[in-house]
C-alpha positions as CSV (number, residue, x, y, z in Angstrom):
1,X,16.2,-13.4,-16.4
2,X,13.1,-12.2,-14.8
3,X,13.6,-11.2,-10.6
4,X,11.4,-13.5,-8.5
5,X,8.2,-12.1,-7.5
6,X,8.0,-11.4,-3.4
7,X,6.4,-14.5,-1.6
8,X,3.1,-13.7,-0.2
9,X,2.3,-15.1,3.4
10,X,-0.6,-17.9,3.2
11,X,-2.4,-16.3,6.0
12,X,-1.7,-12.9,7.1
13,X,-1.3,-12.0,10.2
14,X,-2.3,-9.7,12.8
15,X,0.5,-9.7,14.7
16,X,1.6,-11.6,18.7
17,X,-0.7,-11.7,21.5
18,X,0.6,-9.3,24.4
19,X,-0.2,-12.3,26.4
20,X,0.8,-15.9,25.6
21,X,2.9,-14.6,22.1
22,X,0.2,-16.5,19.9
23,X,0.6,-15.7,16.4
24,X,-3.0,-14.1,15.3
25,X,-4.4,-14.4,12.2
26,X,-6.3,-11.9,10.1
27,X,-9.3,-13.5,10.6
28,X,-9.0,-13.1,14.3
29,X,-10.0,-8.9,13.9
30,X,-12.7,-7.7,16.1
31,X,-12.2,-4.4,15.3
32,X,-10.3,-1.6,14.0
33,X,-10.0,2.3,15.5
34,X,-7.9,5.4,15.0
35,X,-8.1,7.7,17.5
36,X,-7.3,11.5,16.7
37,X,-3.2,12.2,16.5
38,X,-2.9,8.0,16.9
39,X,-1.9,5.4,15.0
40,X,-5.1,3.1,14.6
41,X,-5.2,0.0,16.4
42,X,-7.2,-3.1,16.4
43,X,-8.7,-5.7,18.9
44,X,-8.8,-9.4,18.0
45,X,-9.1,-12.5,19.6
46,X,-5.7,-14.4,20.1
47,X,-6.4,-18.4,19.1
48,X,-4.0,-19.1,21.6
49,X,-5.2,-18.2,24.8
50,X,-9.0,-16.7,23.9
51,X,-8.6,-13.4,25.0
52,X,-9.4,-10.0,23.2
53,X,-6.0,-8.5,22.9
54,X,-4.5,-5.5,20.9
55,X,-1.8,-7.4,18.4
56,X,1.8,-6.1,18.8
């Protein structure tokens, strides 16, 4: 019997807005940044409330 393959998510996602907890989709990235000794972060724009946020 052959284990189920792992579902894949129909639209990644970016993560919440900080802000109004919108979910934002991949195709909300603006950009992408790693600063030295820092994990790298990105700036999108939430669908929810329009604003560039940093995705939690």
């Amino acid at each position: 019997m052959a284990a189920d393959a792992p579902q894949r998510d129909p639209e990644p996602r970016l993560g919440a807005c900080p802000d109004c907890e919108a979910t934002i989709p991949r195709d909300g990235l603006l950009a992408e940044y790693t600063h030295p000794d820092e994990w790298p972060k990105m700036l999108a724009e939430c669908p929810g409330c329009g604003e560039v946020v940093s995705p939690r």
